[in-house]
Structure formats: C-alpha cells, structure tokens
NUTOR-898753 format. One record per residue (C-alpha): chain; residue in one letter; residue number from 0; x, y, z. Coordinates in steps of 0.5 Angstrom, whole numbers, plus 500, padded with zeros to 3 digits. Layout:
! NUTOR-898753
{chaine:A residu:a num:NUM east:X north:Y up:Z}
...
//
This chain:
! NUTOR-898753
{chaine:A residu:x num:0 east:458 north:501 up:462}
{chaine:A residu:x num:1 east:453 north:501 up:468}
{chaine:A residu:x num:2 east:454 north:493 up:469}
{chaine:A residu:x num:3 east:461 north:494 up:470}
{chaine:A residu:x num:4 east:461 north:500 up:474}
{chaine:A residu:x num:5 east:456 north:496 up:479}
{chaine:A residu:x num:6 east:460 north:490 up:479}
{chaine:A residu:x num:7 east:467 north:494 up:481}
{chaine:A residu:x num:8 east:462 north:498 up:487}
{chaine:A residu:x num:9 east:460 north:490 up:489}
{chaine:A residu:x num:10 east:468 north:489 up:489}
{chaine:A residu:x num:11 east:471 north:494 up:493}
{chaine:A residu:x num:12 east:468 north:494 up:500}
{chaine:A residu:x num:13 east:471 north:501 up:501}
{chaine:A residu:x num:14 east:470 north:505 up:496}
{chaine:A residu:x num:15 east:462 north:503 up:497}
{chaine:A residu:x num:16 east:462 north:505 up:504}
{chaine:A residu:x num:17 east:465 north:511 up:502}
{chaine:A residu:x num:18 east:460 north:513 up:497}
{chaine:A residu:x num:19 east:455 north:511 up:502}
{chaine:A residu:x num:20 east:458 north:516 up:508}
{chaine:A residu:x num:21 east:459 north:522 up:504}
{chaine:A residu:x num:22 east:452 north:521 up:500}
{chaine:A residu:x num:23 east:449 north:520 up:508}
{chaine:A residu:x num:24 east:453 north:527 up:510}
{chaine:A residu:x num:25 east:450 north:530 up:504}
{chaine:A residu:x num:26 east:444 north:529 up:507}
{chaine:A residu:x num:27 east:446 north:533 up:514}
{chaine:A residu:x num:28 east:451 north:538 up:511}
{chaine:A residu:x num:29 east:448 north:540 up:504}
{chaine:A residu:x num:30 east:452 north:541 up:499}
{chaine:A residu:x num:31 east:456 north:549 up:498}
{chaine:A residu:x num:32 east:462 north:553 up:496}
{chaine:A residu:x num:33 east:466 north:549 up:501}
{chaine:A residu:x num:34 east:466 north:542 up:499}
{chaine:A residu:x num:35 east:471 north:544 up:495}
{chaine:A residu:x num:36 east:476 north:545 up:501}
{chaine:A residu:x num:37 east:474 north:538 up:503}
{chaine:A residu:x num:38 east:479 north:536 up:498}
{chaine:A residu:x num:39 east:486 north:535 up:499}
{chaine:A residu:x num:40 east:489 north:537 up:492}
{chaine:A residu:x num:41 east:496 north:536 up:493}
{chaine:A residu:x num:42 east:495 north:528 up:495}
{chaine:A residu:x num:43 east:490 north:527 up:490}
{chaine:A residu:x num:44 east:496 north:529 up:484}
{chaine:A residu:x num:45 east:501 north:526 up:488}
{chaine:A residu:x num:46 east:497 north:519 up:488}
{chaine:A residu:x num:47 east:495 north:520 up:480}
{chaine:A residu:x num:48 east:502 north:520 up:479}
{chaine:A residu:x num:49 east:505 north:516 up:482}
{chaine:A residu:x num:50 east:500 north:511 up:480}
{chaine:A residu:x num:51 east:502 north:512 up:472}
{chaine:A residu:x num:52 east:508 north:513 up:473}
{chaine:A residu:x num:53 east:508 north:505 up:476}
{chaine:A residu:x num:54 east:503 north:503 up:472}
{chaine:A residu:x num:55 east:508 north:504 up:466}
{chaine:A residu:x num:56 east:514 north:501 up:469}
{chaine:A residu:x num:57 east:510 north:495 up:470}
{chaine:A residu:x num:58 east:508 north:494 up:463}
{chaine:A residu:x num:59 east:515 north:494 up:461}
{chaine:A residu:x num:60 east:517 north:488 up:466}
{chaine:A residu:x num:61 east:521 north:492 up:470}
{chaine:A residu:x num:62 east:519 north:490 up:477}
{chaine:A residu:x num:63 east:520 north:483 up:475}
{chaine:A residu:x num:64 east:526 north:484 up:471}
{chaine:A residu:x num:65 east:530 north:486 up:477}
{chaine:A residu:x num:66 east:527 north:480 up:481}
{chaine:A residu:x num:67 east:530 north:475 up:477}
{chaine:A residu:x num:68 east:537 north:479 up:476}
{chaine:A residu:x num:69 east:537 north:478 up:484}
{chaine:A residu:x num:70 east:534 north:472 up:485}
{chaine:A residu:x num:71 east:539 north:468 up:480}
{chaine:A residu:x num:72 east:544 north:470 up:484}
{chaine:A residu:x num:73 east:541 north:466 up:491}
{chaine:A residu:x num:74 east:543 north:458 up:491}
{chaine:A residu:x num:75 east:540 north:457 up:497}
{chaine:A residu:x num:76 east:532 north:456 up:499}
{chaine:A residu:x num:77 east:534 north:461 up:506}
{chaine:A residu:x num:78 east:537 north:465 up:502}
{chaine:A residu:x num:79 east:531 north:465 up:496}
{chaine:A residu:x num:80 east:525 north:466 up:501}
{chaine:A residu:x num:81 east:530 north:472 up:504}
{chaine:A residu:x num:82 east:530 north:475 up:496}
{chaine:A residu:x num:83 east:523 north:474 up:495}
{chaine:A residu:x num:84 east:521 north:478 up:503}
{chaine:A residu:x num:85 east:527 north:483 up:502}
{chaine:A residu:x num:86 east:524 north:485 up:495}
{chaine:A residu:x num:87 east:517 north:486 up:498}
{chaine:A residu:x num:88 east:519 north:489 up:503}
{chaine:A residu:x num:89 east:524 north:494 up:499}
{chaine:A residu:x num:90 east:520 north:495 up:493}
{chaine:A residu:x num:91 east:514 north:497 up:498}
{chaine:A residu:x num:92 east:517 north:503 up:500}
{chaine:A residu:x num:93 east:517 north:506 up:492}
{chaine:A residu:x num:94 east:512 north:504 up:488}
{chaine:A residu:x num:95 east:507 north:502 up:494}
{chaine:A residu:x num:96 east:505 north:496 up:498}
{chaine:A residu:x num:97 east:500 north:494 up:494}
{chaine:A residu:x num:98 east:504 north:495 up:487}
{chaine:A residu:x num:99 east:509 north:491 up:490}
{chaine:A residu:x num:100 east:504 north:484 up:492}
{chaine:A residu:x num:101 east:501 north:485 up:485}
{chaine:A residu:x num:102 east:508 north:484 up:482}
{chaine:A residu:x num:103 east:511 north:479 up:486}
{chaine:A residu:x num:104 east:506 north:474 up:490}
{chaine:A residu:x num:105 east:506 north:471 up:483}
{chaine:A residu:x num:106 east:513 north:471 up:482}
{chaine:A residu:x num:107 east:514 north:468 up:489}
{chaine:A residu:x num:108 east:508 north:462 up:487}
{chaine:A residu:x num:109 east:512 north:461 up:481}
{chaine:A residu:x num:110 east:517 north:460 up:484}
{chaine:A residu:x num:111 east:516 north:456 up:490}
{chaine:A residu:x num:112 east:513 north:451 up:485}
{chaine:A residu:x num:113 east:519 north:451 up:481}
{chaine:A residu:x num:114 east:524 north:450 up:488}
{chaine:A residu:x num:115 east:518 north:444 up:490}
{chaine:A residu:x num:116 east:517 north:449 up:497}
{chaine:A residu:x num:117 east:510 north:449 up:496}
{chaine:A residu:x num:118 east:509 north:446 up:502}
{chaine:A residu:x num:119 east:511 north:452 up:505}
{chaine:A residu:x num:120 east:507 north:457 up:501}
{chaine:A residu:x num:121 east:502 north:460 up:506}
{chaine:A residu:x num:122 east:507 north:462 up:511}
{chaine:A residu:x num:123 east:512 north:465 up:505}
{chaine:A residu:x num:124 east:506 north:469 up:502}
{chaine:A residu:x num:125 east:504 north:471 up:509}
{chaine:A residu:x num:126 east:511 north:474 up:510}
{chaine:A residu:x num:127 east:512 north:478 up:503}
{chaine:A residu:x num:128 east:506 north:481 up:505}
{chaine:A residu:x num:129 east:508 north:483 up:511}
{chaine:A residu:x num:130 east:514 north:485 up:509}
{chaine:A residu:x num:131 east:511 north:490 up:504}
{chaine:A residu:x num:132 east:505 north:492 up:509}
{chaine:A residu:x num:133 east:510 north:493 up:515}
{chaine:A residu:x num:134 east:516 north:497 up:509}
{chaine:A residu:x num:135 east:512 north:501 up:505}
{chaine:A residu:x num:136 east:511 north:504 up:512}
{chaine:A residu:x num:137 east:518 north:508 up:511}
{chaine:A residu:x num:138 east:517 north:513 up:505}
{chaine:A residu:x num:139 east:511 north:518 up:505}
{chaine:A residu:x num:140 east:510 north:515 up:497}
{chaine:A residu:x num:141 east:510 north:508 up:500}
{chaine:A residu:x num:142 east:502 north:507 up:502}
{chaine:A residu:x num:143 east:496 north:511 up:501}
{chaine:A residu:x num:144 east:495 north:513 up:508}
{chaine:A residu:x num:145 east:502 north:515 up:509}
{chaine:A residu:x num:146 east:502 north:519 up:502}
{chaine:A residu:x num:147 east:496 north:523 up:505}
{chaine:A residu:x num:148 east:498 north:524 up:513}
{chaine:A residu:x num:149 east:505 north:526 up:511}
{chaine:A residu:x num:150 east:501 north:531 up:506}
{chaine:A residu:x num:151 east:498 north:534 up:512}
{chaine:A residu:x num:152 east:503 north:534 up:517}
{chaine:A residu:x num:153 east:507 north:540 up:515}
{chaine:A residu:x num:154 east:513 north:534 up:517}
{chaine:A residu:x num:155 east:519 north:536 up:512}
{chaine:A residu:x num:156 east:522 north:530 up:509}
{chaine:A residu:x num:157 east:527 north:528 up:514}
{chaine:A residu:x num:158 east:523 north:529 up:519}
{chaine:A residu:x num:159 east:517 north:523 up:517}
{chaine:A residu:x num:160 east:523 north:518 up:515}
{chaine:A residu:x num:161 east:527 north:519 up:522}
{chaine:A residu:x num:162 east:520 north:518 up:525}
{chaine:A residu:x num:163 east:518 north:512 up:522}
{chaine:A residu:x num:164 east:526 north:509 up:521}
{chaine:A residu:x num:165 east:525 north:505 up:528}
{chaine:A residu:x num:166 east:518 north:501 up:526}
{chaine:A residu:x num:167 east:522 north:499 up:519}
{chaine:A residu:x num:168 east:528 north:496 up:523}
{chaine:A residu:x num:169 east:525 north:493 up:528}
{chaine:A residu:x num:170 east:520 north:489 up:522}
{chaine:A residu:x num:171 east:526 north:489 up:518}
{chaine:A residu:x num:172 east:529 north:485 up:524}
{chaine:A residu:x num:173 east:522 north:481 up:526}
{chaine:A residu:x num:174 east:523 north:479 up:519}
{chaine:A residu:x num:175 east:530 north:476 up:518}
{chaine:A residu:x num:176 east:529 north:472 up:525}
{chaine:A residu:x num:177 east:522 north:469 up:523}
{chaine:A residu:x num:178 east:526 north:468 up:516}
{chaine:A residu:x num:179 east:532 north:465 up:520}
{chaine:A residu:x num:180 east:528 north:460 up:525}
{chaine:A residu:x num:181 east:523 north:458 up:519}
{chaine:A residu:x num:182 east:527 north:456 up:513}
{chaine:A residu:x num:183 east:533 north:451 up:512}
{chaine:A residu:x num:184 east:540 north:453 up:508}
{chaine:A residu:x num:185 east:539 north:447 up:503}
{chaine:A residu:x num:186 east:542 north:448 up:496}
{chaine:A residu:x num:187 east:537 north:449 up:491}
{chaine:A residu:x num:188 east:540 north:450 up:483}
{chaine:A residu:x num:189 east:534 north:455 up:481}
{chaine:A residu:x num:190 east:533 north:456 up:473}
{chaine:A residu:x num:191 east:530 north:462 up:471}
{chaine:A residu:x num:192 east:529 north:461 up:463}
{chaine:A residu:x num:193 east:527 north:467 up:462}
{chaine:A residu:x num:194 east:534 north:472 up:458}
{chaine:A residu:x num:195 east:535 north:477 up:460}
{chaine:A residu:x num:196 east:533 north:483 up:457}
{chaine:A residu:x num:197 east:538 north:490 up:455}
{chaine:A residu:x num:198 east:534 north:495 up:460}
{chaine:A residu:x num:199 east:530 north:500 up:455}
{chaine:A residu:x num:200 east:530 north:507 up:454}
{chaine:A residu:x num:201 east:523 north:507 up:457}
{chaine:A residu:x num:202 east:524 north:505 up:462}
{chaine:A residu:x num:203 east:530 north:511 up:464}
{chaine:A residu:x num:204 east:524 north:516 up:462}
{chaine:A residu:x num:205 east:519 north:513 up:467}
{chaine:A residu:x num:206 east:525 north:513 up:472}
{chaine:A residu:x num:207 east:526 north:520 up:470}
{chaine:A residu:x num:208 east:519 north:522 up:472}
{chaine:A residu:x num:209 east:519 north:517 up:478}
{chaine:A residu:x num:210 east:525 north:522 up:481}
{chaine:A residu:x num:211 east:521 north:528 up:479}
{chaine:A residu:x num:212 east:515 north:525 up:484}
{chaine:A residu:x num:213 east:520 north:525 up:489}
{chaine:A residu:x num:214 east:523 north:532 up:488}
{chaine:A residu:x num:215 east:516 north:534 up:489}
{chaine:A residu:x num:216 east:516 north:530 up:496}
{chaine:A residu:x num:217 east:522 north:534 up:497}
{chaine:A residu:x num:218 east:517 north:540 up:496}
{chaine:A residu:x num:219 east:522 north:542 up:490}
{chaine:A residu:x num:220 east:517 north:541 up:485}
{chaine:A residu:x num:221 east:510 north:544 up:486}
{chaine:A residu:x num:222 east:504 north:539 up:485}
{chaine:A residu:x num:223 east:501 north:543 up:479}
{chaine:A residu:x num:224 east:507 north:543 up:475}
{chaine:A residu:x num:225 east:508 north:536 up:477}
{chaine:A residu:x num:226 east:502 north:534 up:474}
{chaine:A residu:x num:227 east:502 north:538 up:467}
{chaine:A residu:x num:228 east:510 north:535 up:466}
{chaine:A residu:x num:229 east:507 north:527 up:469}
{chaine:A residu:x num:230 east:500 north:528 up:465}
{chaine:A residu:x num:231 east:503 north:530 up:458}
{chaine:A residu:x num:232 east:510 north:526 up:458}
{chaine:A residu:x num:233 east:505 north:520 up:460}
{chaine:A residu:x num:234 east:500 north:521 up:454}
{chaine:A residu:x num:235 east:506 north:523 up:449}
{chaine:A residu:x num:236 east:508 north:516 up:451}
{chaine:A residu:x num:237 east:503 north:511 up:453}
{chaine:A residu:x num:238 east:496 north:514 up:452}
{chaine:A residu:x num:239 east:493 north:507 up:454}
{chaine:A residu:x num:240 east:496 north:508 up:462}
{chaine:A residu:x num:241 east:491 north:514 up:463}
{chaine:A residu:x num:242 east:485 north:506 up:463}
{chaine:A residu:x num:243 east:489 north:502 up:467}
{chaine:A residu:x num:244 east:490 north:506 up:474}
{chaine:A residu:x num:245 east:486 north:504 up:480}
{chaine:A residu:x num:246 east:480 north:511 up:479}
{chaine:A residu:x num:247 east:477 north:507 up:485}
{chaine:A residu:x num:248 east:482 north:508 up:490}
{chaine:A residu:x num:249 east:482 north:516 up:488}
{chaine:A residu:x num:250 east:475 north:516 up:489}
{chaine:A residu:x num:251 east:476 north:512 up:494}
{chaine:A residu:x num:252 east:479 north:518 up:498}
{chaine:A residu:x num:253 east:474 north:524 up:494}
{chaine:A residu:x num:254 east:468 north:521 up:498}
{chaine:A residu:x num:255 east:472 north:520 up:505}
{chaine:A residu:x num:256 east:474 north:527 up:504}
{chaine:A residu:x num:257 east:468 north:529 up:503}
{chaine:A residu:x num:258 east:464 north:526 up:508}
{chaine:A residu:x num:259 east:470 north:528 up:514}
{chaine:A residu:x num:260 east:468 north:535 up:512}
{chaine:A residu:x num:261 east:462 north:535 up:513}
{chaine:A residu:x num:262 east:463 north:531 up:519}
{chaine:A residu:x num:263 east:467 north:537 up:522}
{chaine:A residu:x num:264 east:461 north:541 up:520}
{chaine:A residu:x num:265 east:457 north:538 up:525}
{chaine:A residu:x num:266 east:460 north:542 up:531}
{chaine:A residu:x num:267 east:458 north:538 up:537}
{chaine:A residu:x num:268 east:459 north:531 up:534}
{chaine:A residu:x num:269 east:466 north:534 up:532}
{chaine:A residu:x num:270 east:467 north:536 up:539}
{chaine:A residu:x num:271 east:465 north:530 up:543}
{chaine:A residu:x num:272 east:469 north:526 up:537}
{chaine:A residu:x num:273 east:475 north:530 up:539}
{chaine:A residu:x num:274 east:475 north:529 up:547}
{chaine:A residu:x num:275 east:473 north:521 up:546}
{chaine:A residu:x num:276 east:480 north:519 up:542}
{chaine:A residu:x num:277 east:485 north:524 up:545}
{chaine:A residu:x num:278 east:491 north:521 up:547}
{chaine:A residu:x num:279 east:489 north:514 up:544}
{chaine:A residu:x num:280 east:491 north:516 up:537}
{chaine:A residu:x num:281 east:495 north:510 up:537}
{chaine:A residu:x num:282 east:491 north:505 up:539}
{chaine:A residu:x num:283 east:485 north:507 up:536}
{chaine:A residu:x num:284 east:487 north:508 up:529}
{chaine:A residu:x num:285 east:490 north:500 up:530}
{chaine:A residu:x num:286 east:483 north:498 up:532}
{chaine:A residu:x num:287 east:479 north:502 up:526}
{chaine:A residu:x num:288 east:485 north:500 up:521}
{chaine:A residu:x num:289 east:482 north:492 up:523}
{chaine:A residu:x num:290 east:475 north:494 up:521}
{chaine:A residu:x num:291 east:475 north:499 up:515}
{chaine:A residu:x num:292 east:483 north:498 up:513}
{chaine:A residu:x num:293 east:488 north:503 up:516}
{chaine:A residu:x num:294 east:488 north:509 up:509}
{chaine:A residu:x num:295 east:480 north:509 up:512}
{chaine:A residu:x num:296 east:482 north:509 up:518}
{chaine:A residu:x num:297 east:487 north:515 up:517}
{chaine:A residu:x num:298 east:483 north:519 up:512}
{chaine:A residu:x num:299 east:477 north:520 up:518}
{chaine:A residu:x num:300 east:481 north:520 up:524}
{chaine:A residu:x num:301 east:485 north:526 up:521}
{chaine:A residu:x num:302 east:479 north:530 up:522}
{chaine:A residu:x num:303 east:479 north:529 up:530}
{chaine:A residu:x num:304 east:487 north:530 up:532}
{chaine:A residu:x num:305 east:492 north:534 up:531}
{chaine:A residu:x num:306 east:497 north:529 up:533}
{chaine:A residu:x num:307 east:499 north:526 up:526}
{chaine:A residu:x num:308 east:505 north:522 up:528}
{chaine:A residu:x num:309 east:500 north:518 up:532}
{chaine:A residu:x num:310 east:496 north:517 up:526}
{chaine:A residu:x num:311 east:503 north:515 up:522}
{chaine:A residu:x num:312 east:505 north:510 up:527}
{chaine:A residu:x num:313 east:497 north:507 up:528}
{chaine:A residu:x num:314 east:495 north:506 up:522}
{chaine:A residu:x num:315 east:502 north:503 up:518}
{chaine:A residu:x num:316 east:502 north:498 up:524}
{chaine:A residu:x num:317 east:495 north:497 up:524}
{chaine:A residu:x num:318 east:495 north:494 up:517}
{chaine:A residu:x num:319 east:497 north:488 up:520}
{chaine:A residu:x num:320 east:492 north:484 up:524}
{chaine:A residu:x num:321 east:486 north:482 up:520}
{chaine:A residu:x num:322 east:485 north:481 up:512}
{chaine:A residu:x num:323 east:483 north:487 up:511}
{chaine:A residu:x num:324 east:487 north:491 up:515}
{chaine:A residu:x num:325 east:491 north:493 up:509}
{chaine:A residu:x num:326 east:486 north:492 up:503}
{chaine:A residu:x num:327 east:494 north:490 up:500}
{chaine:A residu:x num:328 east:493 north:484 up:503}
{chaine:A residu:x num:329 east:487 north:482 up:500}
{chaine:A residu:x num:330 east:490 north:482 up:493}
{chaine:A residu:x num:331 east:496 north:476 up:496}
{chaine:A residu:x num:332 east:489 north:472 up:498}
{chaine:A residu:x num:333 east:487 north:473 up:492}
{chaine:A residu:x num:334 east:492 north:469 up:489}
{chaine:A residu:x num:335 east:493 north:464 up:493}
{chaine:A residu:x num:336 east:485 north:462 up:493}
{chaine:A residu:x num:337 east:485 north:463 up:485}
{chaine:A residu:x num:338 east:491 north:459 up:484}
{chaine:A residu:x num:339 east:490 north:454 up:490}
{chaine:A residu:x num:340 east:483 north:454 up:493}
{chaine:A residu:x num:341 east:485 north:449 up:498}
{chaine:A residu:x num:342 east:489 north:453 up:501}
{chaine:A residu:x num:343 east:485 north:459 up:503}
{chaine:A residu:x num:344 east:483 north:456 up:510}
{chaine:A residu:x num:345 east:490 north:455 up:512}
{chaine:A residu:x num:346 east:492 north:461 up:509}
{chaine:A residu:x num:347 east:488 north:466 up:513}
{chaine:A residu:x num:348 east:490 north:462 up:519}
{chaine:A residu:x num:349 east:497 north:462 up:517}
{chaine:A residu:x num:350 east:496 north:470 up:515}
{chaine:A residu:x num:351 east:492 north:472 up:521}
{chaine:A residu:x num:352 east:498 north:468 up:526}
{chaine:A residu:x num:353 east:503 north:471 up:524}
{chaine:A residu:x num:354 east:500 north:479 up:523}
{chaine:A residu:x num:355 east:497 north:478 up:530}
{chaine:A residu:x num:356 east:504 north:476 up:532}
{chaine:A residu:x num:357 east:508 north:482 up:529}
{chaine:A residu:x num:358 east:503 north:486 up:530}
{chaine:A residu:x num:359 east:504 north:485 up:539}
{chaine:A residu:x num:360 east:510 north:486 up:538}
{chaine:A residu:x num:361 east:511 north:493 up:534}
{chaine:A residu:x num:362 east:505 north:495 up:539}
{chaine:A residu:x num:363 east:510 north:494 up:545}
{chaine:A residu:x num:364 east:515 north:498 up:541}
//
C-alpha cells in the first residue's frame, strides 16, 4: 500500500509539489482552527460528483457510444477529423477536458488507423486536444479551474457563460479553419463493427444525476444535499466507483488550499504579491499556467485578486502553450507515446506549433 501511494506521488508532478508547499507553509503558519476555512467546500463536493457521476457513464460506454453513432454517419476524412475534434471539443464542456481525452483519443487512434490517415496523427491528436482544452472553457462544470473561480465569483450562471461565450466561438472558429486548410474531402467508407447498443436504464439514471449537478450549478440545489442524494444513489448503484475516481486531483486541490491560506496569513508577502500582479491578471495566469498548469495556477492566484474574470479568461487560455499547461494534455502524450513511441519527438513538436499558435491568437482577442 505504501508502495503504490509513493508510486502515484512520483507520478503526479502537481500533486507532490502541492503536498510539499502546503507542508512548507505549515512550518510558517502552524496549523489552528482556521485551516478549516481554507477549504472551499462547495467546489470539493461539486468536483466529487461530477467525477462519480462520469465515471459511471464511462463504465457503461456511453461516451463511445455516442461517438460511434455520429461517426457513422461521416463519409468523408474532412468530415471525420471535424466529428473527432467537434466531440472533443462539445463533450469537454460537460464531463470535463481530461474525461473527454481519456475517452476519445483512443477512439480517434483507432480510427485513423482504420481510414490508413496515420500519417496525420500528430496533428489530429494535437487539435482534439485542443479542442477539449479550449471547449471545456465554456461551462463552470468544463475544468477544474473553471469549477473553482466560478465557485468563487459569485458570478450567476448567465453571466460566466456570456463571459466565456466569446473565446469559445472564436476557438470554435480557429478550429473549423484549421480543419478546413489541413485535410481533404476525399471519400472514406468507414465500418464500425461494433452493434449498436439499446441505451440502458443506467445510464438515464446517471443522466438524472448528471442534471441534479447542473441544477446545484444553477444555485437550485444546495451542495450539502447534492452530496447525500449523489453519494447514496451511486453506492446503491455501483459501490466500486467510490475506487476509481481521481482522489489525487481532489487533494491536489486541499494542499493548494491550504498552502494559499496560510500564504494570505503572511501579511507583508500577501501585500506585495497583490500590488506585483495588479492589473496583469491576465498575462500573468498564462504565464504560471505554462510552468505549474492553469488549475494551479488558478487556485493560488486567486489568493491575490479580486478580479476573477481575468483569471477565468488567463488560465483556460493558458492551457495551451507548453505540454503541461493543461495536465489533460498529458494524458493525449500518453497515448500517443505508448501506442507509437516513434512518434513523441514529432508529436510534442506538432503540439506545441500549434498550442503556440492559438494561443497568440486568442491572447490578441
């Protein structure tokens, strides 16, 4: 048990750094009564939700399912790469960036082996990524960061979507042009063997659930009792999902909790933090995103400024760029260097082309 716990340490970058800040800053500010205010309670239960709720949708295939009912419809390889980019990138903004990669970047490999198009697989697995890193920017409930700030905010609903609306067209439109120059209309006949499946009553009950998160988004359902209703549905349901959701990313959040408290605690470092990053919120959450990733990014620049719009727009723009501005991207490299470990020199060269590219592009914007 120890071994596998020190193996996901040395796995996950992110989260060992967050261990080590918060345990550092334990050592300035000594742990009290307040640490528990650190905590933002409400994101926590939304992000555990969600996670269930999504992890159960994939055990049933659902995810796939709809990919391959769209995609067989498609004859042609513009018109595949743009279904295989669109999903990334529509998906992204309900079930999260990096739930829409681990599900469809194998689909989208198998595909394009199945169409002979691997010679255009680095820069088909760079848009998808793409596209679920730029649509996830949408919805409060599309990445971690977004989940957190909109948490935050006090922002209502309409009002986060109406901020973020624009950067999504415009990579919407970025991505349709991209797509366009990139790839030909030729025809392609392409055979899904797989039957299809008669949509099970599981998964309407997970839809059910799905909606009672967005209703608590909406402020109609309050967290406390989304939990109990989440909780006790899922473990009558399927016991085993409570195993398999990512704890990491949720003490991933606790330990930047923490250590950002206890930072705001240190009255002088706090002030001079403040006047360093007023007014270049923007900028300078893009910038951290490219070094640490932008739910980081978000999560301790929030301690230093009020002005949370900034930080919404900085940090979903800045998870393009480098591989790690977005830790989603990483699980696309994954796969790419597993399946094809030719490939990664070219890969990361394509990725990071193109992520610089749009990335200049939406930052003039």
């Amino acid at each position: 048990m120890i071994q596998k716990i020190k193996a996901s340490f040395r796995q996950d970058t992110i989260l060992t750094v967050s261990l080590f800040l918060a345990c550092l800053s334990c050592l300035i500010i000594h742990p009290d009564s307040q640490y528990i205010h650190y905590i933002d309670f409400n994101t926590m239960i939304l992000l555990f939700c969600l996670m269930l709720i999504v992890q159960g949708l994939k055990e049933q295939d659902f995810f796939q399912e709809i990919g391959e009912r769209i995609l067989s419809k498609v004859k042609t390889e513009r018109g595949i790469i743009f279904t295989l980019v669109s999903l990334c990138f529509f998906s992204s903004m309900f079930i999260t960036n990096d739930v829409a990669l681990i599900t469809f970047i194998p689909f989208g490999l198998l595909i394009l082996e199945m169409i002979h198009l691997s010679s255009m697989l680095c820069i088909t697995i760079t848009l998808m990524t793409i596209a679920a890193n730029l649509g996830s920017m949408l919805t409060p409930i599309g990445n971690p960061q977004n989940l957190y700030l909109f948490s935050i905010s006090e922002y209502s609903l309409q009002e986060f979507l109406l901020l973020t609306l624009p950067y999504t067209l415009a990579s919407a439109i970025l991505l349709f042009i991209v797509i366009f120059i990139r790839y030909k209309k030729n025809q392609i006949d392409i055979q899904l063997q797989k039957q299809r499946k008669k949509i099970k009553r599981q998964i309407y009950e997970y839809l059910l659930l799905f909606f009672l998160c967005l209703l608590s988004v909406a402020g109609v359902i309050p967290r406390v009792i989304l939990l109990g209703i989440i909780t006790v549905c899922i473990w009558l349901k399927d016991g085993r999902l409570f195993l398999k959701i990512d704890y990491a990313l949720l003490l991933t959040f606790v330990c930047f909790f923490i250590f950002i408290g206890n930072m705001n605690r240190m009255e002088g470092l706090h002030e001079l933090i403040i006047h360093m990053i007023e007014k270049q919120e923007r900028m300078i959450s893009i910038g951290i995103s490219q070094i640490i990733s932008n739910v980081p990014a978000a999560l301790l620049l929030s301690g230093y400024t009020d002005n949370i719009k900034e930080l919404i727009i900085g940090t979903n723009i800045g998870g393009l760029g480098t591989l790690i501005a977005s830790m989603a991207s990483l699980i696309s490299y994954k796969q790419v260097a597993m399946k094809y470990p030719q490939q990664k020199r070219r890969y990361l060269l394509t990725f990071t082309f193109w992520n610089v590219i749009f990335l200049i592009i939406l930052c003039l914007l």
